[in-house]
Structures are given as structure tokens and as C-alpha cells.
TORMAR-138223 format. One record per atom (N, C-alpha, C): x, y, z. Coordinates in steps of 0.1 Angstrom, whole numbers, padded with zeros to 4 digits, always signed. Each point is the difference from the previous one (the first is absolute). Layout:
<pts>
XYZ
...
</pts>
This chain:
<pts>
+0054+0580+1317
+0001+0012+0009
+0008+0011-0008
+0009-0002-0008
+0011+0007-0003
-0010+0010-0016
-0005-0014-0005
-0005+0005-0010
-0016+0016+0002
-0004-0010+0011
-0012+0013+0005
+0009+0006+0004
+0008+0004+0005
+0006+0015+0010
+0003+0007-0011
+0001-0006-0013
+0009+0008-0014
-0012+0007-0001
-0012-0004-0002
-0011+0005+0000
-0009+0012+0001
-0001-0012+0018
-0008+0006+0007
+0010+0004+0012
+0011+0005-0001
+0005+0003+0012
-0006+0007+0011
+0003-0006+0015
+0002+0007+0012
-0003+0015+0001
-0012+0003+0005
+0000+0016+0002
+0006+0008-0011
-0008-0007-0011
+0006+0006-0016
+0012+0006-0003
+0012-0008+0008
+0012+0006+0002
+0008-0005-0015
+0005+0015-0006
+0009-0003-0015
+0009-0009+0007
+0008+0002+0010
+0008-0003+0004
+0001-0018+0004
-0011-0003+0008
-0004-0013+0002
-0002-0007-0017
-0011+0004-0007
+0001-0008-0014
+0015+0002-0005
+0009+0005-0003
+0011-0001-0006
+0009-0008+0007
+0000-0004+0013
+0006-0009+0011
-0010-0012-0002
-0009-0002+0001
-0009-0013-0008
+0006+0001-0021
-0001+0007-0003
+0003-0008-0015
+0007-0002-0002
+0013+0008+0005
+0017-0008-0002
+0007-0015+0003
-0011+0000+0014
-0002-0014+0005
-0006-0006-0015
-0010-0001+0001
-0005-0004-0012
+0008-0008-0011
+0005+0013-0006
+0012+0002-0008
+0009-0012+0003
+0005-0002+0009
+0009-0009+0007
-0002-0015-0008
-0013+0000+0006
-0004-0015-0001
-0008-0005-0006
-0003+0015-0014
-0004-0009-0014
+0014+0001-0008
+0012+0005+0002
+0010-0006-0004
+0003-0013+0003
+0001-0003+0012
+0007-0013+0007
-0009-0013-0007
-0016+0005+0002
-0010-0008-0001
-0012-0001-0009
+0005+0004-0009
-0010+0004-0012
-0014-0006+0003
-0001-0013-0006
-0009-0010+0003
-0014+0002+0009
+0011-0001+0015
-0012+0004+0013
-0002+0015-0003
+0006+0012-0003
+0000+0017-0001
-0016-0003-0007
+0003-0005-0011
-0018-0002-0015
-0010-0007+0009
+0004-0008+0007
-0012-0008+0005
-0004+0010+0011
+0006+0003+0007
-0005+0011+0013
-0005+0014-0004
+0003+0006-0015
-0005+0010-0003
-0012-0004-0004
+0000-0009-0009
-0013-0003-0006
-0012+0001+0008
+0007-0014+0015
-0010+0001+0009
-0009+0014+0008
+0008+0009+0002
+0000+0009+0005
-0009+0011-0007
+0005+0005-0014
-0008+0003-0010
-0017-0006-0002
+0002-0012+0001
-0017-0008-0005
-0007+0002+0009
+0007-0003+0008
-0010+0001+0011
-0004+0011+0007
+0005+0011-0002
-0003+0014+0001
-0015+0003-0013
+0005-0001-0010
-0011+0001-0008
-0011-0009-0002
+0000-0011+0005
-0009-0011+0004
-0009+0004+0011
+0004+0008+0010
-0005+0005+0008
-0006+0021-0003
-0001+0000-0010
-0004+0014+0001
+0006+0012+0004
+0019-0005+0006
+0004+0005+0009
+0011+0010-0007
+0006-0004-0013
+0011+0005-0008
-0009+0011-0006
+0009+0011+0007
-0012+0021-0002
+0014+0004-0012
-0005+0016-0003
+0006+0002-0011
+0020+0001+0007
-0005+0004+0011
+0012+0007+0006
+0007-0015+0006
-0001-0014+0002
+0004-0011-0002
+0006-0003-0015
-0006+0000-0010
+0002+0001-0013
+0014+0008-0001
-0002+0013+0003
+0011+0010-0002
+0016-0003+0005
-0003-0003+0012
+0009-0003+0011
+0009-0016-0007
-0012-0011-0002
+0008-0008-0004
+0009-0005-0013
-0007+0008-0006
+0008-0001-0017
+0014+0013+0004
+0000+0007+0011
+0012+0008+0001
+0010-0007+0007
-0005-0009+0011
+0006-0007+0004
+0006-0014-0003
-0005-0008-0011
+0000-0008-0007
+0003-0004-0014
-0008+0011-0006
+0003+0003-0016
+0008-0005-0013
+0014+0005+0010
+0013-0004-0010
-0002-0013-0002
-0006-0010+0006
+0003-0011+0004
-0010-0010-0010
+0010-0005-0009
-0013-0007-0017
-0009-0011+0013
+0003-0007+0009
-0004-0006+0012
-0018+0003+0003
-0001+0014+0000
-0006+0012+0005
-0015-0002-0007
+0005+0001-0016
-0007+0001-0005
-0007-0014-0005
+0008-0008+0000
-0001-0019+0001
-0013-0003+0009
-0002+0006+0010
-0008-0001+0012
-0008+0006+0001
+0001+0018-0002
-0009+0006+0004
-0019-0001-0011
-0006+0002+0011
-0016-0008-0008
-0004+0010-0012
-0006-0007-0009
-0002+0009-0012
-0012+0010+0005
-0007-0001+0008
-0013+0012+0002
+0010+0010+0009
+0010-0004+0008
+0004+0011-0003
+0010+0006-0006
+0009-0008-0008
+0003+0008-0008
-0007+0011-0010
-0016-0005+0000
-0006+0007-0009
-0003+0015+0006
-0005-0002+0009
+0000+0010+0015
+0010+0007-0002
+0012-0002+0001
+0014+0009-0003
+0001+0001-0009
-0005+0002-0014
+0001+0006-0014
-0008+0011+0001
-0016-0003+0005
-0005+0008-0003
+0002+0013+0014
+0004+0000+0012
+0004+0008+0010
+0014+0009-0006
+0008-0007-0011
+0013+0008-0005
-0006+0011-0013
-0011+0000-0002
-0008+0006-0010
+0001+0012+0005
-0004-0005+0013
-0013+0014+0004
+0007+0007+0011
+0011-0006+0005
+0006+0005+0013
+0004+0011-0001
+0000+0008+0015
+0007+0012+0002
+0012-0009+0003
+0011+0011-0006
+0015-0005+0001
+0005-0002+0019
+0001+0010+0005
-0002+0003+0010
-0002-0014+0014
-0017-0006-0006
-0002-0012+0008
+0007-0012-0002
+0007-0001-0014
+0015-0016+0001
+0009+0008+0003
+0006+0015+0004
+0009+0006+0007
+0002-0007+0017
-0011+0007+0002
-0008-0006+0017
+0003-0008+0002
-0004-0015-0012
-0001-0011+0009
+0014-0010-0007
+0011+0006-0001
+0011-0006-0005
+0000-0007-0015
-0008+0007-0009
+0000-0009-0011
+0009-0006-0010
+0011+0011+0002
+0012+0003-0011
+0015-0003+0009
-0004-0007+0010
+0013-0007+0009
+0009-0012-0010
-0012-0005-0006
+0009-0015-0008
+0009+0005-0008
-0007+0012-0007
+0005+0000-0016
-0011-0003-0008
+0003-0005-0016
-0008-0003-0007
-0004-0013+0005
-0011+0001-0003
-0011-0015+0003
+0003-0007-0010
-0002-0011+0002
+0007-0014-0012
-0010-0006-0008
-0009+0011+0000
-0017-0004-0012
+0000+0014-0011
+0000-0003-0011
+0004+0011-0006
-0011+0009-0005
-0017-0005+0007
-0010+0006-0005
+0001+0010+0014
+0001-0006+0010
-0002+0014+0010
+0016+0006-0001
+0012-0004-0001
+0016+0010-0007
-0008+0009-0007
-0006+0004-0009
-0004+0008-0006
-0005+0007+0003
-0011-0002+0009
-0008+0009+0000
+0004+0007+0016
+0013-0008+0006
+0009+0007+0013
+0005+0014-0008
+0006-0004-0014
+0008+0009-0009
-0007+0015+0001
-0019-0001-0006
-0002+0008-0001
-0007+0007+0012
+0002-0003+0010
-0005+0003+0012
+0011+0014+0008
+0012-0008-0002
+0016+0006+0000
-0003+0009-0005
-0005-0002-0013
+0001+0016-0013
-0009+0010+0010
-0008-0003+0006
-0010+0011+0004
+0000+0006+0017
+0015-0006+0001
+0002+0006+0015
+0005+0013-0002
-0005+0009+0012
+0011+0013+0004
+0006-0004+0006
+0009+0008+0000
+0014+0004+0007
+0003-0007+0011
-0009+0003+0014
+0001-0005+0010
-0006-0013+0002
-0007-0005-0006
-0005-0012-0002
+0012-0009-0009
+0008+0001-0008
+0010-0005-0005
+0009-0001+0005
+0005+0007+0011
+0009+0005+0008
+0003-0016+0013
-0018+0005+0006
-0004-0012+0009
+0003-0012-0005
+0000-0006-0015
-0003-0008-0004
+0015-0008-0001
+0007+0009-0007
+0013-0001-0003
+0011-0002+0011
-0004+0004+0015
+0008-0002+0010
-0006-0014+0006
-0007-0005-0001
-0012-0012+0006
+0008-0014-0011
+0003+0002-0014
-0004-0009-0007
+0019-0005+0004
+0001-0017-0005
+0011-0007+0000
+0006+0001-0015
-0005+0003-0011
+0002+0002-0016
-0003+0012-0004
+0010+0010+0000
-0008+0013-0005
+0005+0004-0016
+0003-0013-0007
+0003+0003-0013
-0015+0005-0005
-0010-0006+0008
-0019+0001-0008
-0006+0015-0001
+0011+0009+0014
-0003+0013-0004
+0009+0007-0008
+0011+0000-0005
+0008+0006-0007
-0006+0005-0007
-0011-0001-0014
-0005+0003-0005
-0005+0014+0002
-0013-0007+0011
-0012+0012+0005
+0010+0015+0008
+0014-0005+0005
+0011+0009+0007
+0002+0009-0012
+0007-0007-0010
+0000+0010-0010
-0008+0008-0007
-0011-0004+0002
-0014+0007-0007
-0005+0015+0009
+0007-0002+0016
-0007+0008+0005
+0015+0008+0001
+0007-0003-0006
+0013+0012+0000
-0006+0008-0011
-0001-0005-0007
-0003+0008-0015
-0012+0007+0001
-0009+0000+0011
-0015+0008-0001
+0004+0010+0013
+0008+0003+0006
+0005+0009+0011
-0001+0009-0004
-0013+0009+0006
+0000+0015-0002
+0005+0009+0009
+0010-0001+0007
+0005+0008+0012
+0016-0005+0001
+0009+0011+0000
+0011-0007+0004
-0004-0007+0014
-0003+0000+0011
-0008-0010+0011
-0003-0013-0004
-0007+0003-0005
-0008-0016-0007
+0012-0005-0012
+0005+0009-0005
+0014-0010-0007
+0009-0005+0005
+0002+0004+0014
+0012-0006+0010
-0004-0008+0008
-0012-0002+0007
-0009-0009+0003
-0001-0011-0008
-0002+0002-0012
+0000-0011-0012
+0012-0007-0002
+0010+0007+0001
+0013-0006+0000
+0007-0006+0006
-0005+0002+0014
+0004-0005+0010
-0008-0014+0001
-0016-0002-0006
-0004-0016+0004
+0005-0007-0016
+0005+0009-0011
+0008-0012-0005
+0011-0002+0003
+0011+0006+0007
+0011-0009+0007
-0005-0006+0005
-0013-0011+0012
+0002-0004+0005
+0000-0014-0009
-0006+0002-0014
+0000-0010-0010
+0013-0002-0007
+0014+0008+0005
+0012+0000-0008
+0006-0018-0003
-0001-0006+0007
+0007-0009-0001
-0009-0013-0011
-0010+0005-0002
-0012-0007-0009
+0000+0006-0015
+0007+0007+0001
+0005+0013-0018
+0005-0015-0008
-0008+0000-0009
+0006-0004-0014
+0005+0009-0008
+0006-0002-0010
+0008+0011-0007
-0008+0011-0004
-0014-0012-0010
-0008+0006-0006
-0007+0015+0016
-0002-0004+0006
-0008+0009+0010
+0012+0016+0003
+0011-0005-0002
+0010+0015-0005
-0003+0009-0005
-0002-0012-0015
-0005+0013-0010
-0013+0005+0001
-0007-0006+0004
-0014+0004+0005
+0000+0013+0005
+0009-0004+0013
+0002+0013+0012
+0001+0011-0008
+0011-0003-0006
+0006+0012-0010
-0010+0007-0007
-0012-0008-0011
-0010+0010-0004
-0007+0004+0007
-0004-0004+0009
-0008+0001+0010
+0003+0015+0009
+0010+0006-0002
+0010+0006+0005
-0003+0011-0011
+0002-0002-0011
+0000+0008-0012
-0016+0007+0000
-0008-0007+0002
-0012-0001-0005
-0009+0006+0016
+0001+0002+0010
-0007+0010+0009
+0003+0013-0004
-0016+0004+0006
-0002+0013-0012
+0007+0007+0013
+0007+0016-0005
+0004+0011+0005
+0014-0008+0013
+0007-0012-0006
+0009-0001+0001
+0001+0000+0017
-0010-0003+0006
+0001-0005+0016
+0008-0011+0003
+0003-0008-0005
+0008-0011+0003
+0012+0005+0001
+0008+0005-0013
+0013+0002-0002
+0006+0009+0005
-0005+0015+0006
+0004+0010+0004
-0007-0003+0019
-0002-0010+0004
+0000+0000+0014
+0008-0003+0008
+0006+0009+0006
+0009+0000+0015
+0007-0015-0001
-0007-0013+0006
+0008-0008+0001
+0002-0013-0009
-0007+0005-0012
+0000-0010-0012
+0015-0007-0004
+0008+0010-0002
+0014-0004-0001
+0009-0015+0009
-0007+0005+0012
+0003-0013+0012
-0005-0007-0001
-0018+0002+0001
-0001-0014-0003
+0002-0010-0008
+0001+0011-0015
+0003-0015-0013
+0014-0004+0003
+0012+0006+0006
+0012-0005+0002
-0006-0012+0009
-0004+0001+0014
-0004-0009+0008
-0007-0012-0008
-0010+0002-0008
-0009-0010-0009
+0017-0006-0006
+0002+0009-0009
+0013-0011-0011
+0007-0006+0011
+0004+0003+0011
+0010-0011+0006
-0007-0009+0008
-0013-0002-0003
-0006-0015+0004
-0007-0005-0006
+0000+0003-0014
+0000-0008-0006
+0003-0012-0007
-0002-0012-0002
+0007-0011-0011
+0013+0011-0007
+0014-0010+0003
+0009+0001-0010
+0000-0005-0008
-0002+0002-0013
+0005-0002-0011
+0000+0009-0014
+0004-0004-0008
+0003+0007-0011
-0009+0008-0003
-0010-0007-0006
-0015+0005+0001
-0005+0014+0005
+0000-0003+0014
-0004+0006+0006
+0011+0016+0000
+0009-0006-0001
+0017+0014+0001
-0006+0008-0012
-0006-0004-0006
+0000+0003-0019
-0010+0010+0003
-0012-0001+0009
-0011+0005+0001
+0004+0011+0008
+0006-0001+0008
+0006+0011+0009
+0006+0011-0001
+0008-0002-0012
+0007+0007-0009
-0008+0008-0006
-0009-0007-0009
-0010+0004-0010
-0006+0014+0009
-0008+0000+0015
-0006+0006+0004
+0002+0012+0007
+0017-0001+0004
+0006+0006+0005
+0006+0009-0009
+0004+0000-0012
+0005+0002-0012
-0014+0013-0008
-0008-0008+0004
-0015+0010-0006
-0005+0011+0004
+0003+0000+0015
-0002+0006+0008
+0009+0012+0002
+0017-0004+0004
+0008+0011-0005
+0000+0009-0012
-0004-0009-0010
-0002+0007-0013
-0009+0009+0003
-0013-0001+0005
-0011+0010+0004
+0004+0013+0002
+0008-0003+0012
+0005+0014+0008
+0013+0009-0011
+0005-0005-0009
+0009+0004-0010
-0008+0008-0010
-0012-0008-0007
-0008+0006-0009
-0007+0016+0006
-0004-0001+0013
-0008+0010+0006
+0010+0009+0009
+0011-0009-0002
+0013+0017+0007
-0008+0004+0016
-0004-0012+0004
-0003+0001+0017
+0014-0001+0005
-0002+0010+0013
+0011-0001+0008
+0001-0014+0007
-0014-0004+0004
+0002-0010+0014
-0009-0013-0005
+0005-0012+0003
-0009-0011-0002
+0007-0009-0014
+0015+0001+0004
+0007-0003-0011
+0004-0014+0000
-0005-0006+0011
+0001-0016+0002
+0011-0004-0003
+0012+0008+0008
+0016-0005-0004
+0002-0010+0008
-0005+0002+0013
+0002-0015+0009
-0009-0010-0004
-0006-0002-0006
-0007-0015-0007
+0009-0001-0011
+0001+0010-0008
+0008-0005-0012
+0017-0006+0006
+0007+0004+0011
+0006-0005+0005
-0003-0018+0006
-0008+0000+0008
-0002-0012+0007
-0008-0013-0010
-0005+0006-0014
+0002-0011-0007
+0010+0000-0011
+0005+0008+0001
+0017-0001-0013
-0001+0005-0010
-0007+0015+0002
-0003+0010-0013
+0008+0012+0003
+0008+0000-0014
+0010+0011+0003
-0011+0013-0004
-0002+0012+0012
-0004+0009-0011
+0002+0012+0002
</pts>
């Protein structure tokens, strides 16, 4: 039951599948063993029957995914089915139907091709995605990519705002990223917008402490002041970031 509602939930309620998969959750921890045998069943027999549609496909690798279990089980026609539907999909339709709730999937030929699917979301579609998903280290990446293509101070603060929601998933390396990334939007939308300042303060204090990461913080905040020094701007001097990560300037 628990496993269909993850599914096929109740009056297609997000709310009912995530109250079914946690369940779930529960008792392929407790129960590993029976969790594989009951997916499997559940799975086979859906596609034994003609019955497993694309949007079953979708739903259950988001709901299941992470789980090496998952992929132990789930039938090879459709897995093949789900390779070739991640080709061709609109992003949009595994938005809909919860695709990116697990995180990365635990098969590394469809991981991939999640990756480049990521690469090709807008804004608001990454957005959706990134509040929906339990692992948002998988968008950090595509977050960053869409800070650096921001042609509107709007669309730069917008952008900034759905990678804080990724703050706590920053590897060091994704700092320095930010940072070129930052460097590198043309006509300088990113850096000179209204509330750029706050957010990267807000980003640096959730993310991972550590050295690493401090070093990167520095580095970008450091770059950035320097900016406004070189060009003798009055405003946009990033003295409160260089404050809140420990840059004297």
C-alpha cells in the first residue's frame, strides 16, 4: 500500500505520496529484505501488466531512486523506457511528477543523464525542483550556472536566491565557482544588484564549516571589494561580507 501511494498517490496528492514514502522510508530501513521483495513485486507486476506509464516511471525512481534496492528490482524494459524518456523529456514533466525528490538515482547511466537534464532547466523549473528534492547538492552546479547567465539585475537576485536554497550542499570547490561565476556575467548584473550583498552573506553562513570553504570566502569576498576599489564606485563595496567572513578591508 505504502509503496503504491508513493506512486500512485490518493487524488494525486504531493502531500499523500510523501506521507506514503516516508512510511516507506521507515521500513526499508527496519526491513530491508521484505522493503526489495515488496518493491520488486509491485514494480513487476505493474509492467507485466502493461500498467507501469511514463509518469509511473517518473514518480517511482523519485520516489525510490536513492535506494541501490531500487534499482536491484526495478525490470530492465523499464529501465530501458526510462533512459530513453530522460533523452527526450521536457524538464518540466519529471518537475510535475516528483522526479528529483530522491536526489541522485543510484544507477549511474540515468545520474547522468538527470545531470544533463538539470543543465537545461530555467529558472523556474530549477527552482520547483530544488524545493521538491531531499539532496540538493545535484543542483548546485546548474544554480551556479544560472547565476552567471543573469541578464537582469531581477533575474540575478532571483538566481541567488534559489542558490541559497542549495547553501548547505556548497563544497568549497562550488565557492570558487560562485565567485567566477560572479566575475564572468556580462554587464555585471549579478554584482551590482540591490540584494546580492545579503544574500552571499546569508549563503556563507550556511554553509559547511571549514577551512576550505573560509578560504573560498575570503577569496570572493576579497575580489569583489577589490572590484569596487579598482573602479572608484561609490556603492557596492561589500564591506559587510568582507566582515562576516573575516576580511579586513
Amino acid at each position: 500500500m505504502l509503496i503504491k501511494g508513493s506512486v500512485r498517490p490518493k487524488d494525486e496528492s504531493h502531500h499523500n505520496a510523501r506521507r506514503c514514502r516516508n512510511a516507506a522510508y521507515a521500513i526499508a530501513d527496519a526491513y530491508p529484505a521484505s522493503f526489495e521483495r515488496l518493491l520488486s513485486s509491485v514494480l513487476n507486476n505493474w509492467e507485466r501488466a502493461g500498467a507501469l506509464t511514463n509518469e509511473d516511471l517518473v514518480r517511482s525512481v523519485g520516489a525510490f531512486g536513492g535506494y541501490s534496492a531500487f534499482w536491484d528490482t526495478f525490470p530492465s524494459t523499464a529501465r530501458t523506457r526510462l533512459l530513453a524518456l530522460l533523452v527526450n523529456c521536457d524538464p518540466q514533466f519529471l518537475v510535475d511528477h516528483r522526479f528529483f525528490v530522491c536526489g541522485k538515482p543510484q544507477d549511474e547511466a540515468v545520474a547522468v543523464l538527470v545531470r544533463e537534464v538539470i543543465g537545461e532547466m530555467d529558472s523556474e523549473q530549477l527552482e520547483s525542483a530544488v524545493r521538491r528534492t531531499q539532496n540538493r547538492g545535484e543542483f548546485v552546479s546548474a544554480a551556479i550556472s544560472r547565476v552567471q547567465k543573469s541578464k537582469s539585475f531581477r533575474s540575478a537576485e532571483s538566481n541567488l536566491r534559489v542558490l541559497a536554497l542549495c547553501s548547505r550542499s556548497f563544497a568549497a570547490t562550488d565557492v570558487g565557482d560562485l565567485r567566477q561565476a560572479i566575475l564572468d556575467n556580462e554587464y555585471d548584473q549579478v554584482r551590482l544588484t540591490g540584494e546580492a550583498e545579503t544574500i552571499l552573506i546569508s549563503i556563507s553562513a550556511d554553509c559547511p564549516n571549514s577551512e576550505e570553504h573560509s578560504l573560498e570566502w575570503k577569496l570572493l569576498a576579497e575580489k569583489l571589494h577589490e572590484i569596487v576599489t579598482q573602479k572608484n564606485e561609490e556603492y557596492y563595496k561589500y564591506k559587510k561580507l568582507c566582515e562576516a567572513v573575516g576580511v579586513v578591508a
